[in-house]
N, C-alpha and C positions, 0 to 999 in steps of 0.2 A: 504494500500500500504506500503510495506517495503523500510524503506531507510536508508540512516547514516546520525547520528546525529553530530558524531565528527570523527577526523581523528588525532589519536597523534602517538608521535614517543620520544625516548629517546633514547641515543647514549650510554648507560648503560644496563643492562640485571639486572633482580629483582629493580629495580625502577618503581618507577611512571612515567607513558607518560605525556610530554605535549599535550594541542594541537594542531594543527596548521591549514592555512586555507586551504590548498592541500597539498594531498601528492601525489607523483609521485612513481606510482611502476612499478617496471623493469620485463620485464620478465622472470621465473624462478631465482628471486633475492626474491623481494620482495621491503618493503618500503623503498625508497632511505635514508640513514644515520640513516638508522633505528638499533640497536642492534642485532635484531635478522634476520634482511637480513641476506641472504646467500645462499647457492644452496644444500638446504637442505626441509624435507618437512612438517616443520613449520616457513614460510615464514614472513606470517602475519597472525594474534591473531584477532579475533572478537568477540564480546559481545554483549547479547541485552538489553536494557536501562530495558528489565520487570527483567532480572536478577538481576539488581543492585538496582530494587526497593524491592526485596525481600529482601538484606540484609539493605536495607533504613529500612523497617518493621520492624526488629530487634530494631529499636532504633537508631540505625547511621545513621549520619548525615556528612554532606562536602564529600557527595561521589560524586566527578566533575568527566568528562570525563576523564581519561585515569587512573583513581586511581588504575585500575585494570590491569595494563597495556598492557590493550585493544592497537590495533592497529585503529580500528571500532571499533565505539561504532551504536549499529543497533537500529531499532526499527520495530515493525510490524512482523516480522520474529520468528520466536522459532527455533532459531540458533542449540543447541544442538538436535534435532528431525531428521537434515538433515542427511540421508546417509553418510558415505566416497565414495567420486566418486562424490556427486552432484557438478555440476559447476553453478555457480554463476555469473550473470553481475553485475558489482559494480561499478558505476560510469560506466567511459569510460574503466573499465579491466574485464579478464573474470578469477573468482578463480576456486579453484578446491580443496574441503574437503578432509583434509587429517587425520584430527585427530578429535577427540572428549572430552575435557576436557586433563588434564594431571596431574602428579606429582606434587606438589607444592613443590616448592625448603623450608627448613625448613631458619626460618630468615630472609625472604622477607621484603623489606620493608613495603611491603603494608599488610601484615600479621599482622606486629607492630604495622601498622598505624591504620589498619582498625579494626582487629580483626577478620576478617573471610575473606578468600576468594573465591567467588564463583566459578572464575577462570577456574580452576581444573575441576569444575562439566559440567560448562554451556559453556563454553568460548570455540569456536572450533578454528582452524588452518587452513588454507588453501595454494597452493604453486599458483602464477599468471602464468597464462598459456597465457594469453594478456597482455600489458602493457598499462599506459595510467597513468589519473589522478585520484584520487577521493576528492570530497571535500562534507560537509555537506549540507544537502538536496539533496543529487544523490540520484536513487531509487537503488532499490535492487530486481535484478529478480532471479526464478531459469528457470535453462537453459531446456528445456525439450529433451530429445534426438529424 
């Protein structure tokens, strides 16, 4: 079963997320005091925990929820496989894939900090097409049309 593990947010854009114990996403916003809310269509950032175990494998270590500044951090799920278009129940919201991986801005924090980030490759985007909350251990379905 897929679910989140963590739920972070940072009021900064190329930072690291904290985390926190709900987030509240609005719809067609995204995660409330989030950085990258907005009405745009990378809303909110998700990552899944096998991704981050792959750069664990490398050798690094202290990689906590939102290092990657994940919004979601998932588990169960192979995040980057889904469609753009698939919708998503998350928690009590319903997302909707809009991108797959992206750019990594050069200078990132978490590039510094970490040394790689997976981000870019694995890390999709989605825009809240429902609003509601999510907090860690809500499941994670895909919607079927």
């Amino acid at each position: 079963m897929a679910k989140v593990l963590a739920v972070n947010i940072s009021h900064e854009k190329g930072v690291i997320k904290k985390p926190v114990e709900k987030g509240v996403f609005l719809e067609n916003f995204g995660l409330e005091e989030d950085a990258h809310a907005g009405e745009w269509h990378r809303q909110v950032s998700l990552l899944g925990q096998e991704s981050v175990d792959k750069i664990k494998a490398l050798g690094i270590e202290n990689l906590e929820a939102g290092i990657f500044a994940e919004n979601i951090l998932t588990e169960g799920i192979v995040l980057y496989e889904l469609p753009v278009g698939t919708r998503l129940r998350v928690g009590e919201t319903i997302q909707e894939v809009t991108q797959i991986g992206k750019k990594c801005h050069h200078g990132c924090e978490i590039f510094q900090k970490v040394g790689d980030c997976v981000m870019p490759r694995e890390g999709i985007f989605t825009r809240v097409i429902q609003g509601g909350t999510v907090k860690a251990g809500d499941s994670i379905e895909i919607i079927e049309d």
